[in-house]
N, C-alpha and C positions, 0 to 999 in steps of 0.2 A: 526525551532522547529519541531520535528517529531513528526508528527499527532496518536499518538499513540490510538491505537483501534478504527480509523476512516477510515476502508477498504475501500472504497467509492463505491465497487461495491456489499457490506453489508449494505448499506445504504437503511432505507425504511421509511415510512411515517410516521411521530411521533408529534403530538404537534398539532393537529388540531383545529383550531378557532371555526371553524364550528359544531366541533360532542363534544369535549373535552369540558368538566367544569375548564380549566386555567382562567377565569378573576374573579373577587371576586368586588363587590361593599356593601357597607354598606347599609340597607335598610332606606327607608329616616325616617320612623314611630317610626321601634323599636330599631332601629343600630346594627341589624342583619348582620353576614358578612355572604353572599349568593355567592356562586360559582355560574357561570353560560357560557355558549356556547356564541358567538357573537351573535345570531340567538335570545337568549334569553335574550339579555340584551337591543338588540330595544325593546324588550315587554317592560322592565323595565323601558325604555326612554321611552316609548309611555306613561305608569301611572306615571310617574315624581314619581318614587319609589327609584331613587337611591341617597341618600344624597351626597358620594363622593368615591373614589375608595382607598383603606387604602394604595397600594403601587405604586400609580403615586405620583410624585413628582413636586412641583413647578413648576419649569421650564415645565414638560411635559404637562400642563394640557391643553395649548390652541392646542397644535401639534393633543393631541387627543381627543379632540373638534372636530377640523377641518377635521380629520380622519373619523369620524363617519358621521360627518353632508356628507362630499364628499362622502363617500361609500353608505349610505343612498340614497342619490339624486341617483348617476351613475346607482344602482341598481331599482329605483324607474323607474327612466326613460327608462332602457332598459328592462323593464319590461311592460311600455306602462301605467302605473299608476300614480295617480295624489296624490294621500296619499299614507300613509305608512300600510303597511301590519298591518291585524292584530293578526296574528299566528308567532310564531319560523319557524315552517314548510317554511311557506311561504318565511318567509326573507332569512332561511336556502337554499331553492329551488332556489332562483333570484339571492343569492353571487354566489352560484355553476354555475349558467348559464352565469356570467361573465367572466369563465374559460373556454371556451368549449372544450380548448387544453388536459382540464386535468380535467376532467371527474371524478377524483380520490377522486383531492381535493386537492391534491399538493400542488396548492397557497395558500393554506390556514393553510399550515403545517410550526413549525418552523422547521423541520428537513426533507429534501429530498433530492433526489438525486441532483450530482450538477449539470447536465445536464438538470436540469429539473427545473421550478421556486418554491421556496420556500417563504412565507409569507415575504415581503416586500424585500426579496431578488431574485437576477435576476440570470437565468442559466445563466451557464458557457459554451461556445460554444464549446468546445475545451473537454469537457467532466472530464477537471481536476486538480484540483485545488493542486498539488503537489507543485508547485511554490510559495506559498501563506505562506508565513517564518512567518508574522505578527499573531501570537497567544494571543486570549485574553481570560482568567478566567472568567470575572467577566462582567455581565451586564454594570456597570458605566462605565467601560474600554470605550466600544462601543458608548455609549452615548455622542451626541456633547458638554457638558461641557468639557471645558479644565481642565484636572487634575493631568497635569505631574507634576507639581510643588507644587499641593494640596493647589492651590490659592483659590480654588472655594468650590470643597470637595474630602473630602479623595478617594486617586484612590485605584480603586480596595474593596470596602468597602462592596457590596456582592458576596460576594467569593463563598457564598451557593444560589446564586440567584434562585429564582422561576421561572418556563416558564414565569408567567407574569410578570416578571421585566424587561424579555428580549424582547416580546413584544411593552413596551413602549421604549426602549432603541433604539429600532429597526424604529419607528416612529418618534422619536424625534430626532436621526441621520438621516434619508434619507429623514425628511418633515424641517428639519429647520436650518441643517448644512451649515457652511461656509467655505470660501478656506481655508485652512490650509497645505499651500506649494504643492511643485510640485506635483502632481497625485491625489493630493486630492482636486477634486472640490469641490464646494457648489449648492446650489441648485438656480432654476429659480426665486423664488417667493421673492427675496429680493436684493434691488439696490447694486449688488457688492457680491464679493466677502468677506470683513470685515462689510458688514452690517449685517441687521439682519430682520427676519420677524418678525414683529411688529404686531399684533391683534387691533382692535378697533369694538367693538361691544357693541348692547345695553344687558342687561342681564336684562331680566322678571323677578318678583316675584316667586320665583319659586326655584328647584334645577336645576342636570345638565338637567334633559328631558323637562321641558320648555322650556331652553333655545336651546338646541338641537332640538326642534320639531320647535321653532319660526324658525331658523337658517336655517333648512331644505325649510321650506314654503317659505320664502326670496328668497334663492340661484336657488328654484327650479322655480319658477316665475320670472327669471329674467336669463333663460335659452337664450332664443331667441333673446334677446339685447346683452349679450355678444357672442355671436356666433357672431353675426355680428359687433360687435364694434373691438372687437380683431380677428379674422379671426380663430376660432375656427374651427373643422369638424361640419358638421352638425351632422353628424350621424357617427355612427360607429370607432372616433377617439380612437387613446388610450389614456385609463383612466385609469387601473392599470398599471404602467409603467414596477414595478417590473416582468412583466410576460414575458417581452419580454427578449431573449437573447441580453446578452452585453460583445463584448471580453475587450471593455475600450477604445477603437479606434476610436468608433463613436457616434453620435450626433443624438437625435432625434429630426425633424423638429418642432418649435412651431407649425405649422400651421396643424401637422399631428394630436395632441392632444384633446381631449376632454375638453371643457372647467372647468369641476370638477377633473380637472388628478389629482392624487394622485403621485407622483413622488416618486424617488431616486436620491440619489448623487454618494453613496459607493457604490464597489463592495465588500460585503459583504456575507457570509456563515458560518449558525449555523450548528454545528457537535453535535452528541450524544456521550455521553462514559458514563463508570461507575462514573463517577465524577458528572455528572451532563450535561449540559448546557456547550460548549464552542463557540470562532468565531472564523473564520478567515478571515482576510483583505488583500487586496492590494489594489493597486493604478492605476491610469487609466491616460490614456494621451489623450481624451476628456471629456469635463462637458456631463452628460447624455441629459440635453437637450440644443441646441443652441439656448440660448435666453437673449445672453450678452449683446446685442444693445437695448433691452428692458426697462434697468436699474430696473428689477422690475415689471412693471407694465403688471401684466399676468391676472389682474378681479379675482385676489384671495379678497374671498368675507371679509375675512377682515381687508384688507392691504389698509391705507389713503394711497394717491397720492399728492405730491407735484404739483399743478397743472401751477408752473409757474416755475421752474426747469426739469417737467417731468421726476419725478421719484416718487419711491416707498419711501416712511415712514422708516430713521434711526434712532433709538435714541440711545444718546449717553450716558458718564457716570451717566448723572444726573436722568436718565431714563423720567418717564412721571409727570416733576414734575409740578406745578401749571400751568407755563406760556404756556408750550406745550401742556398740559391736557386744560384747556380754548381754546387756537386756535385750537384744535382736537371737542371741543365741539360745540363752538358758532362762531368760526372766518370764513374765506372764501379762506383761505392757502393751503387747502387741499380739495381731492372732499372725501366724504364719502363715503367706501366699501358699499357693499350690505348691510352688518352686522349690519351695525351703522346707516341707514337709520331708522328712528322712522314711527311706523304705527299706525293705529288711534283703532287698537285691542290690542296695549301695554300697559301695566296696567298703570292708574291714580298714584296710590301711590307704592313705596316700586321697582320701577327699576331704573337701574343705567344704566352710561358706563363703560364700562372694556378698560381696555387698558393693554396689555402686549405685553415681549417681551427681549430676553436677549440682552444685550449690548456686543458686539463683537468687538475688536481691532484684531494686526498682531499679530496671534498665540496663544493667549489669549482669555478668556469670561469676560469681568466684571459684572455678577451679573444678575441677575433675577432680572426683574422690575414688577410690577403689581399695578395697578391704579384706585381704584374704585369709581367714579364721583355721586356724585347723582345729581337726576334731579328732579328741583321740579314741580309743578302745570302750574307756570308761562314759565318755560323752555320748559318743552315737549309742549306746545302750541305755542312756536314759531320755536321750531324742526319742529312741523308738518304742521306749513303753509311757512317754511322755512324764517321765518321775524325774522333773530337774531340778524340782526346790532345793536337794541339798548342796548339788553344784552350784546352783546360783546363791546361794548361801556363804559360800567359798566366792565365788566374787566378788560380793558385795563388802565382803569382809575385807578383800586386798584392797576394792577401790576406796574405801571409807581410811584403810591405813594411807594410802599415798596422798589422800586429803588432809591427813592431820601432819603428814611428815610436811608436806608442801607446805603450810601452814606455820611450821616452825622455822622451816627454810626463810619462809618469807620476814619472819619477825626476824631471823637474825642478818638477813641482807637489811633490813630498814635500821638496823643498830650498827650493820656495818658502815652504810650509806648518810648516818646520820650522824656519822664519827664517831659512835661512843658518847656523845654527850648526854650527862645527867643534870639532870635542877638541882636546887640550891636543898632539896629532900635526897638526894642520893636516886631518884626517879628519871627513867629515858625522858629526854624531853619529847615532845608532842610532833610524830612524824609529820613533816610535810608533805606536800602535793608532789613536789617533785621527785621524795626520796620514795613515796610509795608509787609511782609510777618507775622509778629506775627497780626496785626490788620485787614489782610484778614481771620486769621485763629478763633480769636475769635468773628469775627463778623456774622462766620457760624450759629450759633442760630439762629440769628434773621428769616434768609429766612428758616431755617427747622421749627421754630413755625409757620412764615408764609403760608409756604405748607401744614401743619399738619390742619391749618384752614382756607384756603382760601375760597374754597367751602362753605360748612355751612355758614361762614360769607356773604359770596356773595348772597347765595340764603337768608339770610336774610334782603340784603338791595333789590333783587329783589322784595321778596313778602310783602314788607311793605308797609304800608300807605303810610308813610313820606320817605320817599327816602334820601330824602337833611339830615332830622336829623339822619338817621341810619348810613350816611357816615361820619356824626361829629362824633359820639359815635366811630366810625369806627377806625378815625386817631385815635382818643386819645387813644384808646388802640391802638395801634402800637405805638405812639410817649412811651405809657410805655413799652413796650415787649424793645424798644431802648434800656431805662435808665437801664430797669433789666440787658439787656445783659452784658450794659456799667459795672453797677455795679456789675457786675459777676467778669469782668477783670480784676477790683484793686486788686484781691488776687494775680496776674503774674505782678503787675507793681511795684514800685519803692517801697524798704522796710523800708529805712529809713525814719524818721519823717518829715523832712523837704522837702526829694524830694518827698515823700508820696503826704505830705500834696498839694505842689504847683501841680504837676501832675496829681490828682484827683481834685481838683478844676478846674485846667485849661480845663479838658477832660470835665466838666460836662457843663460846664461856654459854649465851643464851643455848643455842642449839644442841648443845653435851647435857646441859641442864630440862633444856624443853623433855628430849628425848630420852633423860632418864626419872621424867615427870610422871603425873598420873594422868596427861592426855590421853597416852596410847601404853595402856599397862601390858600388854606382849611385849612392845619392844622396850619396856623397859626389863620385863623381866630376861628377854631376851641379850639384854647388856649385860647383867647382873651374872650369867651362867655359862657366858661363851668370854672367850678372850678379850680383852679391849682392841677394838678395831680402830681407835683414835689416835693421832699421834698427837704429841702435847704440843699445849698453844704455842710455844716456848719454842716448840723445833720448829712448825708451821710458819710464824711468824715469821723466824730463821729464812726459811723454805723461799720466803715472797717476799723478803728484802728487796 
């Protein structure tokens, strides 16, 4: 496609982070939408003044988290400062001096020359980007959601985008993209090529500048240990990566790095015209930095570690649902990032953990995941003296019962589904293909009520008196969320009155029997001591005539 009104030797500085009002944050008090410079929105971070930014999107929010907090540090530190400024000037004065190439401001520009570094984009050595056929309209184009198929969201959907859409577009491609066939690499900070980088932090009371100023103070005290843990530069490594020239051919050494780098993947260049805002791409036949034998693990401050696989934090379709969100909180599977490390200045009431991160297949996204954990009185005091075995003991104990209950659930959908039929021994006969895919499908309820409350629930048999009686109360509502689901199902099983009736009886008959079995001996004992919480087959049946 011909780059029409893109002379490139017409090309000048346009789009500046630094001097320009592109970013827009809502104010946290009055939901103000306030324009302001990058320079001017650490101010904003510093008064925990900004509720949320109106045009980042889901998926972007931890990218540019992590943006701010590493740009923050890199500049704090090569500035010789131990807090953060407290003027625009100031911040403005210390980004400028992380470029000294370019004096101008260039890096900080979406539109420069292409010889020259452009905001999270790398010159082109070669001086020209004629070659470059891949033309994109639209912010999302750019963005690492997969959207050629409009699995995820509609491609192409701001066609009139804003500089700051492009922006994040630009951060959330070259800080959290993955392989996506020949020439397009992914980036260092996540095991593999189809994973994905995965966030776990704690989040203060607070908006995004609490949690931002916590985040900064963490990463930046804990400078010195990762330099030597990972073989960072001490000093002087690269940490804006985008600044350096890339013809696509080579690799930049881990070791040559700054431990806060802020990386790229794409070779990537935003153009001006009277349209607006365009890109252009191509592909590279090296990853930008050499750090495949890593699987991951680069002291991105908040990426867990598989610490008996050694590697970095996938999650897959299910994203971070109870069982992985408990072993990310309380288990010993994982070391905790910087992020997640709890401190004895993190608020008593009203903070949580965060956990995100998109789920990533071969050429594909599936779905933005985000996970918000609370932590109660009892939790955070054994985060901070690090004594979690007994809590997670109590975890493990609830996730292993909702396994066996689900388990029961499932045998009595497949006798529901199966109609009740026995062999000529008085024996279920032998499920099929089909009835065990209908009876894993409507058994789905059960573990998403279970996820939607496991938390709450948890922390309430943690902070109780009685323990023992919170876990009775515990089963028997899950032995009912069972019978609900159960009885949700007889509407898809057998229509007529007679296989109705035997196939509902026989489904309910297993499940009253499983659960007062010796699979799961609390909740039977727990039926045995509390009221009966079942209504008989008899009115049930009645019930779903």
């Amino acid at each position: 496609m011909k780059h029409e009104q893109h002379v490139e030797k017409k090309l000048t500085l346009s789009g500046n982070l630094l001097e320009e009002r592109l970013l827009h944050f809502r104010h946290a008090a009055t939901g103000e939408r306030i324009a302001c410079t990058l320079p001017e929105l650490f101010i904003a971070m510093m008064q925990d003044q900004v509720r949320d930014f109106p045009t980042l999107r889901p998926h972007q929010r931890h990218p540019w988290h992590a943006f701010l907090v590493q740009l923050a540090a890199i500049a704090l530190h090569r500035s010789g400062c131990s807090s953060p400024f407290i003027t625009a000037h100031e911040w403005q004065t210390s980004l400028l001096a992380l470029t000294p190439d370019n004096p101008d401001g260039a890096a900080w520009c979406l539109v420069s020359p292409v010889d020259r570094p452009a905001f999270m984009q790398a010159p082109e050595p070669s001086g020209s980007i004629d070659s470059w056929k891949n033309c994109l309209v639209a912010s999302d184009q750019l963005d690492m959601l997969v959207t050629s198929k409009n699995h995820d969201l509609k491609a192409a959907r701001m066609l009139l985008g804003i500089p700051e859409e492009w922006v994040y577009a630009l951060i959330s491609l070259q800080t959290q993209e993955g392989f996506l066939g020949a020439g397009n690499y992914g980036i260092s900070r996540m095991n593999g090529g189809f994973a994905s980088r995965c966030a776990v932090g704690v989040h203060p009371n607070g908006k995004w500048g609490v949690r931002w100023q916590r985040d900064l103070g963490a990463v930046m005290r804990a400078r010195s240990a990762l330099v030597d843990s990972r073989g960072f530069m001490h000093a002087q490594g690269h940490a804006l990566v985008w600044t350096i020239p890339w013809s696509g051919d080579d690799s930049l050494s881990f070791a040559s790095l700054d431990p806060w780098y802020i990386e790229i993947c794409r070779r990537v260049r935003l153009l001006g015209s009277t349209k607006g805002l365009r890109a252009v791409v191509t592909g590279s036949r090296a990853s930008r930095i050499a750090a495949k034998e890593l699987n991951g693990i680069t002291g991105d401050p908040w990426m867990p570690v598989d610490g008996v696989e050694a590697k970095a934090l996938t999650i897959g379709g299910r994203g971070f649902d109870y069982k992985l969100a408990a072993e990310l909180l309380l288990g010993q599977k994982f070391t905790k990032p910087i992020a997640q490390m709890w401190m004895t200045s993190d608020d008593m009431e009203g903070a949580y953990l965060i956990a995100q991160g998109v789920v990533r297949g071969q050429g594909k996204t599936e779905g933005f995941h985000e996970q918000r954990i609370p932590v109660s009185r009892t939790i955070r005091k054994a985060l901070l003296t690090q004594k979690t075995d007994e809590l997670a003991q109590i975890a493990e104990e609830r996730i292993t019962a909702i396994a066996e209950v689900r388990k029961m659930l499932w045998v009595a959908l497949a006798v529901l589904f199966g109609n009740g039929a026995k062999d000529e021994a008085g024996k279920d006969r032998d499920t099929t293909d089909v009835v065990k895919e209908r009876a894993s499908l409507f058994a789905k309820p059960l573990e998403s009520q279970c996820d939607a409350q496991f938390f709450p629930e948890l922390i309430e048999e943690i902070e109780a008196a009685d323990r023992n009686a919170t876990r009775s109360k515990w089963l028997l509502i899950l032995a009912d969320r069972a019978e609900s689901v159960l009885k949700l199902a007889f509407a898809a099983g057998p229509r007529s009155g007679q296989l109705r009736y035997r196939a509902q009886s026989a489904a309910l008959g297993r499940l009253h029997s499983a659960m007062r079995g010796n699979k799961l001996p609390a909740l039977a004992q727990a039926l045995k001591t509390k009221k009966p919480v079942f209504t008989s087959i008899h009115e049930v049946i009645h019930e779903h005539a």
